[in-house]
LOVOSE-704265 format. One record per residue (C-alpha): residue number from 1; chain; x, y, z. Coordinates in pm, 1 decimal. Layout:
BEGIN
+-----+-------+----------+----------+----------+
|  nr | kette |       px |       py |       pz |
+-----+-------+----------+----------+----------+
| NUM |     A |        X |        Y |        Z |
...
+-----+-------+----------+----------+----------+
This chain:
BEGIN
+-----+-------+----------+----------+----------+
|  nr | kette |       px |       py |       pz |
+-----+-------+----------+----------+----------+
|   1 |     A |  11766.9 |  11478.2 |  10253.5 |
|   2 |     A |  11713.1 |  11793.0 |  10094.2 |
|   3 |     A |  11355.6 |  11867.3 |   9957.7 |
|   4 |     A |  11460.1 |  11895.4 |   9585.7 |
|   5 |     A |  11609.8 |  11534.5 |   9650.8 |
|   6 |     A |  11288.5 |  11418.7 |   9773.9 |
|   7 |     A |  11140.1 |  11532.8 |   9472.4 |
|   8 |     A |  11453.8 |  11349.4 |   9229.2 |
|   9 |     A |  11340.8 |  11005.8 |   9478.2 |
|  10 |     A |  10977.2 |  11015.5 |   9480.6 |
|  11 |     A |  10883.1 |  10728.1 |   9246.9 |
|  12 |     A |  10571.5 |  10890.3 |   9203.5 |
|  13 |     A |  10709.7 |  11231.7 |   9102.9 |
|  14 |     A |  10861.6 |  11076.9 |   8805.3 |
|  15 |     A |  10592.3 |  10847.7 |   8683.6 |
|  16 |     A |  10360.4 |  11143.3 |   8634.0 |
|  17 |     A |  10620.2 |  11336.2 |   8523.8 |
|  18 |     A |  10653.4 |  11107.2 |   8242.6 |
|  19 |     A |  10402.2 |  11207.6 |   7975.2 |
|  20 |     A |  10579.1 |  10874.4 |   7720.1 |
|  21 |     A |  10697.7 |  10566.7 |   7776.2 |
|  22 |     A |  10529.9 |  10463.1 |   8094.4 |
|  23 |     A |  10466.8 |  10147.0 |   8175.9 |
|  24 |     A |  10065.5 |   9995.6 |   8150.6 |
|  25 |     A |  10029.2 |  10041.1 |   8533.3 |
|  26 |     A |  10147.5 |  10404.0 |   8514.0 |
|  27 |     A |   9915.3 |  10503.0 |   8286.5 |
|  28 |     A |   9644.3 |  10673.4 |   8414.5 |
|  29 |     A |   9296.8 |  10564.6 |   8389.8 |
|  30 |     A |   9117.7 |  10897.3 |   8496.9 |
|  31 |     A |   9275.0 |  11259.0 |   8479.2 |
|  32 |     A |   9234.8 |  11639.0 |   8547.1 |
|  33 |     A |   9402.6 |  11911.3 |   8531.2 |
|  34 |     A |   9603.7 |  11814.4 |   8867.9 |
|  35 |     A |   9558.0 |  11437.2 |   8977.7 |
|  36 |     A |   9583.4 |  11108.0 |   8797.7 |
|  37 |     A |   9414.2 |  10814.8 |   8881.8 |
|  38 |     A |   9620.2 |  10529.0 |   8848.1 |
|  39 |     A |   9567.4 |  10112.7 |   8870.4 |
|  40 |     A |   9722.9 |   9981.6 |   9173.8 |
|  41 |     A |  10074.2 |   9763.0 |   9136.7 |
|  42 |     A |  10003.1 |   9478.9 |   9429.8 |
|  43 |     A |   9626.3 |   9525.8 |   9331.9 |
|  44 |     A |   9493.5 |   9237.6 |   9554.8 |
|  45 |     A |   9138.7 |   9241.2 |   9396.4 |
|  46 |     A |   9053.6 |   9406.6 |   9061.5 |
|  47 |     A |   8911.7 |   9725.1 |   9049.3 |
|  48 |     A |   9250.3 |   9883.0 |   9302.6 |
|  49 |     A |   9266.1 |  10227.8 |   9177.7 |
|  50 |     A |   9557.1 |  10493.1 |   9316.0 |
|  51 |     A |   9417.5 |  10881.9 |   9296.2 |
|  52 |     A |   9771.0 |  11052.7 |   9376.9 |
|  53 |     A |   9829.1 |  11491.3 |   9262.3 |
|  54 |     A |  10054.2 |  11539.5 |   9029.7 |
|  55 |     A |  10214.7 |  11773.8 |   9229.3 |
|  56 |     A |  10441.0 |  11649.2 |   9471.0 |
|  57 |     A |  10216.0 |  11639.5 |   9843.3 |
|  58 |     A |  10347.4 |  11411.9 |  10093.0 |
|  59 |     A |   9977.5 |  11278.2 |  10177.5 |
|  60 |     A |   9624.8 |  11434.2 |  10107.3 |
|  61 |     A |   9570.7 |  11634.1 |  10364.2 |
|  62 |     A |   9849.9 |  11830.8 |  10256.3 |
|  63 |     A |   9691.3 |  11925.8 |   9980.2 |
|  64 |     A |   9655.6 |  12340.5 |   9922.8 |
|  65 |     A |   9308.0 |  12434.0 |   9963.2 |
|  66 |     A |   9268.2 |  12549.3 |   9619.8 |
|  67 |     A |   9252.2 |  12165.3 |   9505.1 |
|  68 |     A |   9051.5 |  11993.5 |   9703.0 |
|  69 |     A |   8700.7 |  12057.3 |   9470.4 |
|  70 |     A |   8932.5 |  11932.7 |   9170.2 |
|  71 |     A |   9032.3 |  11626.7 |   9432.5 |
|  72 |     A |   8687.6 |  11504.7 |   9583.6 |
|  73 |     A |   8556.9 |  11565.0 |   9215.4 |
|  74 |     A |   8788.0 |  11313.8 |   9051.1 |
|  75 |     A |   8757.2 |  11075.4 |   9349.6 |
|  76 |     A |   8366.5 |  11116.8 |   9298.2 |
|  77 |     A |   8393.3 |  11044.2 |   8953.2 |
|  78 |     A |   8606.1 |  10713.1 |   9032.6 |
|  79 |     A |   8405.1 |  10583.9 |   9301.7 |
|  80 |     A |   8130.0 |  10580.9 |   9091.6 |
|  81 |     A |   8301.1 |  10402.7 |   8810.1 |
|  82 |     A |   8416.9 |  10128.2 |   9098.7 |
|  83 |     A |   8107.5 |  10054.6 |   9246.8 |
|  84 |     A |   7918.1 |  10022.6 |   8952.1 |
|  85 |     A |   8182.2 |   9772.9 |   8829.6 |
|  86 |     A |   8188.1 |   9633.4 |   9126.0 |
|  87 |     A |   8013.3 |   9691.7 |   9416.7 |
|  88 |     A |   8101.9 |   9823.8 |   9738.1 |
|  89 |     A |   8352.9 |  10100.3 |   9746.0 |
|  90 |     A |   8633.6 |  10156.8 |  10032.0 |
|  91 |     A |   8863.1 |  10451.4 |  10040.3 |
|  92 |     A |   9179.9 |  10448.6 |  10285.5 |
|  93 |     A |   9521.7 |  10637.9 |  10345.0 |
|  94 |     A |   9828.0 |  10554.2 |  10503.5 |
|  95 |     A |   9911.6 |  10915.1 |  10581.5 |
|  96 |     A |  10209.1 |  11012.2 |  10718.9 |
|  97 |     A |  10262.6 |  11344.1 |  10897.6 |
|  98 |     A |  10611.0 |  11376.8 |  10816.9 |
|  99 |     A |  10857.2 |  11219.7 |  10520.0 |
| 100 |     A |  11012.6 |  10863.6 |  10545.0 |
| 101 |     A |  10767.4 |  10682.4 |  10823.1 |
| 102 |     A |  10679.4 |  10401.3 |  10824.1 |
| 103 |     A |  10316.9 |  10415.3 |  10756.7 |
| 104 |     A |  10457.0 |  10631.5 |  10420.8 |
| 105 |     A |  10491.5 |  10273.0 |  10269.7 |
| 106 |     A |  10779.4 |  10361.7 |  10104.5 |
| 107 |     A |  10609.6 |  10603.9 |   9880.8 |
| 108 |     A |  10637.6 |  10966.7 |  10020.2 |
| 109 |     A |  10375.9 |  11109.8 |   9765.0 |
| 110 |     A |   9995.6 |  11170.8 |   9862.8 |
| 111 |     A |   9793.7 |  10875.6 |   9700.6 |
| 112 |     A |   9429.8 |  10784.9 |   9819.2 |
| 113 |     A |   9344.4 |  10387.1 |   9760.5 |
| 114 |     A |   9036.3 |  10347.0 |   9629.9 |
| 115 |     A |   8883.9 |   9980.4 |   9546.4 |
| 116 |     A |   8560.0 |   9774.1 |   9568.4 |
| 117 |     A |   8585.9 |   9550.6 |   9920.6 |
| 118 |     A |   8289.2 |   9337.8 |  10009.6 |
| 119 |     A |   8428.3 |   9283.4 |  10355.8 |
| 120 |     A |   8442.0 |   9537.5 |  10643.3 |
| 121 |     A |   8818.1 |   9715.4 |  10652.1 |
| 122 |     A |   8853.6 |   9765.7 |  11047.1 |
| 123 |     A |   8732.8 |   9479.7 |  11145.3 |
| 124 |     A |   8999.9 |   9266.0 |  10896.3 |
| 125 |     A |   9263.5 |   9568.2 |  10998.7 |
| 126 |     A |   9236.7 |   9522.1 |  11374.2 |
| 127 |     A |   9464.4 |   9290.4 |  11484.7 |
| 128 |     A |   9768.8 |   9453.4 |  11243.0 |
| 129 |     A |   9724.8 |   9780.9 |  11464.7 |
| 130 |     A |   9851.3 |   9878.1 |  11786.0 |
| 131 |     A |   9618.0 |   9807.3 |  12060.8 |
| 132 |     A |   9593.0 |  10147.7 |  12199.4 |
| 133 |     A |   9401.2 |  10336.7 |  11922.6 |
| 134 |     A |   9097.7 |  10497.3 |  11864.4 |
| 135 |     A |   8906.6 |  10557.1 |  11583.7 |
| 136 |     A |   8716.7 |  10909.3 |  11525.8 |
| 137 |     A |   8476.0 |  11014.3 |  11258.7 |
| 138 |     A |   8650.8 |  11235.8 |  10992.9 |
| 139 |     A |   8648.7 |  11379.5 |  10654.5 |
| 140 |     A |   8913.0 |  11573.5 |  10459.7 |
| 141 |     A |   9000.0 |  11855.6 |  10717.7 |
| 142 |     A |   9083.6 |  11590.9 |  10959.2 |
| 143 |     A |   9382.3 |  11492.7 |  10745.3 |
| 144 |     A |   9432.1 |  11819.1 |  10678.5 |
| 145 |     A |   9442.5 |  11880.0 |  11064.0 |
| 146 |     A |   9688.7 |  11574.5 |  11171.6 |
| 147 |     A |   9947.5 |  11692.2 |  10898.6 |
| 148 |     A |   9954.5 |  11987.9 |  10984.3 |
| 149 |     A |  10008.1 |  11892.3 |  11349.6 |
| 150 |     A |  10301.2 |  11644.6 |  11239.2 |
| 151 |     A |  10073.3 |  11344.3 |  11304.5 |
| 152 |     A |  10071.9 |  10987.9 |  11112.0 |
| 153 |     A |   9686.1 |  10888.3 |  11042.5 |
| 154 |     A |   9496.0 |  10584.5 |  10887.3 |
| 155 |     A |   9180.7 |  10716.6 |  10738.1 |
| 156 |     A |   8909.6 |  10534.0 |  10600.8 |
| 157 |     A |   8567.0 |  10559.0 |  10406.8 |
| 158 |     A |   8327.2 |  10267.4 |  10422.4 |
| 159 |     A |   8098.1 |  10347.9 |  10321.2 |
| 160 |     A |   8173.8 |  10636.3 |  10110.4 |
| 161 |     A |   8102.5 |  10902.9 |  10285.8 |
| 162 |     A |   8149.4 |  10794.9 |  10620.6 |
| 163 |     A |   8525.2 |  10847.5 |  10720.8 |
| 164 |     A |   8702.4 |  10736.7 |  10985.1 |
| 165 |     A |   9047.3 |  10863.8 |  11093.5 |
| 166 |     A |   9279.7 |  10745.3 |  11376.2 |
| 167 |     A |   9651.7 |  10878.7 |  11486.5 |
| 168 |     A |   9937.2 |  10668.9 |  11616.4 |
| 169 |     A |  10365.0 |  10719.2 |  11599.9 |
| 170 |     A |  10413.0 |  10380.5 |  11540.5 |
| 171 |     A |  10171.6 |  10253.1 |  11301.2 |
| 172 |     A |  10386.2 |  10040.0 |  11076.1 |
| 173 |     A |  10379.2 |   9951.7 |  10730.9 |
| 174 |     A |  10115.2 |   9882.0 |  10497.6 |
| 175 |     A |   9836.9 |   9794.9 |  10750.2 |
| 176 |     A |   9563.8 |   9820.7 |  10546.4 |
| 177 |     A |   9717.1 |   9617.5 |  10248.3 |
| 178 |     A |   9822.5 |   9339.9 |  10513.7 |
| 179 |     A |   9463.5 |   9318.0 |  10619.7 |
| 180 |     A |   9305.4 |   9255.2 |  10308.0 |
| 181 |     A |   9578.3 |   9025.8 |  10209.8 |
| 182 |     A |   9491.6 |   8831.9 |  10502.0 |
| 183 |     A |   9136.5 |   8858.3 |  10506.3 |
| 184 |     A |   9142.2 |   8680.5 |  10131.4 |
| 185 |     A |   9418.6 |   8440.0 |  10224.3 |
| 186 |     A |   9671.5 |   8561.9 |  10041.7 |
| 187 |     A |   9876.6 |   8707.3 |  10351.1 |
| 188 |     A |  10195.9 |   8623.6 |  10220.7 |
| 189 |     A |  10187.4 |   8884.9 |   9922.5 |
| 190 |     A |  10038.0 |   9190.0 |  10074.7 |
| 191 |     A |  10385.2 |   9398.9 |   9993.8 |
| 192 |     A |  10334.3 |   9544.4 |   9628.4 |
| 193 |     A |  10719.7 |   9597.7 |   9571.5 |
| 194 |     A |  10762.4 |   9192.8 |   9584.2 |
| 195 |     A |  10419.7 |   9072.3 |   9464.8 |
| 196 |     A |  10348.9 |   9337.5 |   9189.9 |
| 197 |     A |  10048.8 |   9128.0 |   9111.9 |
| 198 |     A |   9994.8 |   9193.8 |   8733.9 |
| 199 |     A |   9729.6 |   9006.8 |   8601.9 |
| 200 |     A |   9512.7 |   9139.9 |   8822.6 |
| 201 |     A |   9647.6 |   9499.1 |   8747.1 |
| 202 |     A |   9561.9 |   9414.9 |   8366.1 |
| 203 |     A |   9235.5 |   9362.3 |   8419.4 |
| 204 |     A |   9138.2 |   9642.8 |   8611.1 |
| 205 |     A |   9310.0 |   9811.5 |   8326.6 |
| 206 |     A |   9094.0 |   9626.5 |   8038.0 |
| 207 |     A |   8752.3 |   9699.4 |   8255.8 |
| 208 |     A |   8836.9 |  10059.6 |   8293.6 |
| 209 |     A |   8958.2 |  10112.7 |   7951.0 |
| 210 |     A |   8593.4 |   9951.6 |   7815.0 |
| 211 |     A |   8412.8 |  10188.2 |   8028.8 |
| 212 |     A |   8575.4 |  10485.9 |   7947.9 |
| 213 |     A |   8585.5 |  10452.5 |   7572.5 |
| 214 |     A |   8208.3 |  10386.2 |   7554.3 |
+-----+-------+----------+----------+----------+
């Protein structure tokens, strides 16, 4: 697939793209110039919020150097909305180091997750990942680092601040979503394409909206 026809399939591309008619969930509930901040479809606790560029990246640490400040500012900025919603704040990526893997998720557009979690991630993650990783400690430039070497990573902040990154070709598919599914007993409807999971989505929606128009 050519890369203008990545662009024409990235569901992301034309949701922010769109500056009418979008849906609630593509709205975005936090915005600069260059990255919206979008509630979660598949949200399995309120509060799921989606920072993704608006430029088509295929994960963050692809980002050009000249927008990371904007980046970390806007995820600063939600972080602290989250956790004084809601408490605790986890960050994580399923970051793929090249288009149409399976840790992509189906959605080849950088996106960080960023939610409230009262329960340690890697600990309720490690029995939906392959025996033989390792976890290191990391910040931005390791992302940057395993995309440029053509690597799929799982990175994670809990808490903020404290990231963790780890590399593997055979990751799978929504990890992280399958271990908080499972961890709140809800297992069955960790996929977001089949368990969009709206009501919850409205909420986050409704508490972000009251916050922001204060």
């Amino acid at each position: 697939m050519t890369e203008i026809a990545e662009l024409r399939a990235c569901c992301l591309c034309s949701t922010l793209a769109s500056r009418a008619g979008r849906a609630p969930w593509d709205r975005a509930l936090f915005e600069s110039p260059n990255f919206e901040v979008l509630p979660s479809l598949g949200s399995l606790v309120e509060g799921w919020m989606l920072l993704a560029p608006k430029e088509h990246f295929l994960c963050t640490g692809a980002l050009r150097p000249e927008l990371v400040t904007e980046y970390k500012t806007l995820r600063a900025t939600v972080t602290t909305h989250i956790s004084s919603k809601y408490g605790s704040v986890c960050i994580f990526e399923h970051g793929p180091g090249q288009a149409h893997r399976q840790v992509g998720c189906g959605v080849d557009h950088a996106h960080l997750h960023i939610l409230p979690l009262p329960f340690g991630l890697l600990a309720a993650a490690a029995k939906f990942l392959p025996t033989d990783i390792s976890w290191t400690d990391a910040d931005h430039d390791s992302c940057r680092s395993a995309w440029e070497q053509g690597l799929d990573y799982l990175y994670v902040e809990q808490p903020v601040g404290g990231g963790r990154i780890a590399f593997h070709p055979e990751f799978g598919s929504q990890i992280f979503r399958k271990a908080i599914a499972a961890r709140l007993g809800v297992l069955d409807q960790f996929n977001w394409r089949e368990h969009p999971r709206l009501d919850v989505v409205d909420r986050t929606i409704e508490a972000s909206r009251a916050v922001i128009s204060q």
